[in-house]
N, C-alpha and C positions, 0 to 999 in steps of 0.2 A: 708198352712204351712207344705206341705209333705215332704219339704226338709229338714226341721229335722229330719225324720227317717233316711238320708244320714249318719247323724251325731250319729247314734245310741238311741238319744231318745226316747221313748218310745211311741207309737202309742197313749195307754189312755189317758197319760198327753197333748198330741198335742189334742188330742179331746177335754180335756176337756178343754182345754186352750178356743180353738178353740170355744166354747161355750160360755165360761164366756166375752171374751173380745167385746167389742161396734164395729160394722163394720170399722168404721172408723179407727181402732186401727187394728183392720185383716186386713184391706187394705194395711195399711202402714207397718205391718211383708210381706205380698205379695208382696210390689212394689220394697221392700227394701232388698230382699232376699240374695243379693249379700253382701249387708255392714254387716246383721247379722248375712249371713255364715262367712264374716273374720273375724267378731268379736269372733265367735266363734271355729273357725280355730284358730283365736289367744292366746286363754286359752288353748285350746288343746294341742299346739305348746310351751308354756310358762310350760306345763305340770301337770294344773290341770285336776284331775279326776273326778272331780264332777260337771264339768261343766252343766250338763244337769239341775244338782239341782237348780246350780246359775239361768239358763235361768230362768227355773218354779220360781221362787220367785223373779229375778230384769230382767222378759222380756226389760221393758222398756229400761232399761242402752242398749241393746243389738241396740237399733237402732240409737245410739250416732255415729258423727263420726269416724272413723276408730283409727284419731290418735289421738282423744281425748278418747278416751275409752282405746286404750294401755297407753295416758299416767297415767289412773288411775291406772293402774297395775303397771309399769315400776318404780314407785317411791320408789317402795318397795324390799326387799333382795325377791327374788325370794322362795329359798328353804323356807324359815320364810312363806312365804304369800301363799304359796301349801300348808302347814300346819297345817295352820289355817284354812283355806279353807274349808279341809277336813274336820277339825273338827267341825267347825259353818257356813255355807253359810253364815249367819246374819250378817257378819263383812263389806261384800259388803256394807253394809248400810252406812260404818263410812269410806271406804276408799275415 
């Protein structure tokens, strides 16, 4: 999973991530490196900042399809859903 430090993440959280998760589940952030960089190309690009947060607490969502995962975002006013964002990751849960 080193190709989240690309994206500015931070080394300890890849590690520990990298620890807690079952092989099978690092296998598939590994095989899948491409859909979880756009996926997260794509919050970047949509202009939240706290993307790294989001990963560390909804890895999972990060290896949904491409367009299935923008349209969870897409549904929402943009500047409202950066804002929220920022203020509570947690919301991820309800979008």
């Amino acid at each position: 999973m080193r190709y989240l430090e690309s994206f500015g993440f931070p080394k300890e959280k890849i590690d520990e991530l990298e620890e807690k998760l079952p092989d099978v589940m690092l296998n598939a952030f590994n095989e899948a490196y491409k859909l979880v960089s756009a996926n997260i190309k794509f919050l970047n690009d949509l202009g939240v900042k706290n993307t790294a947060d989001i990963f560390f607490n909804f890895y999972e969502l990060f290896l949904l399809d491409h367009s299935n995962f923008k349209a969870i975002f897409e549904k929402y006013d943009k500047d409202d859903l950066i804002e929220k964002l920022a203020k509570n990751v947690a919301i991820v849960e309800y979008l």
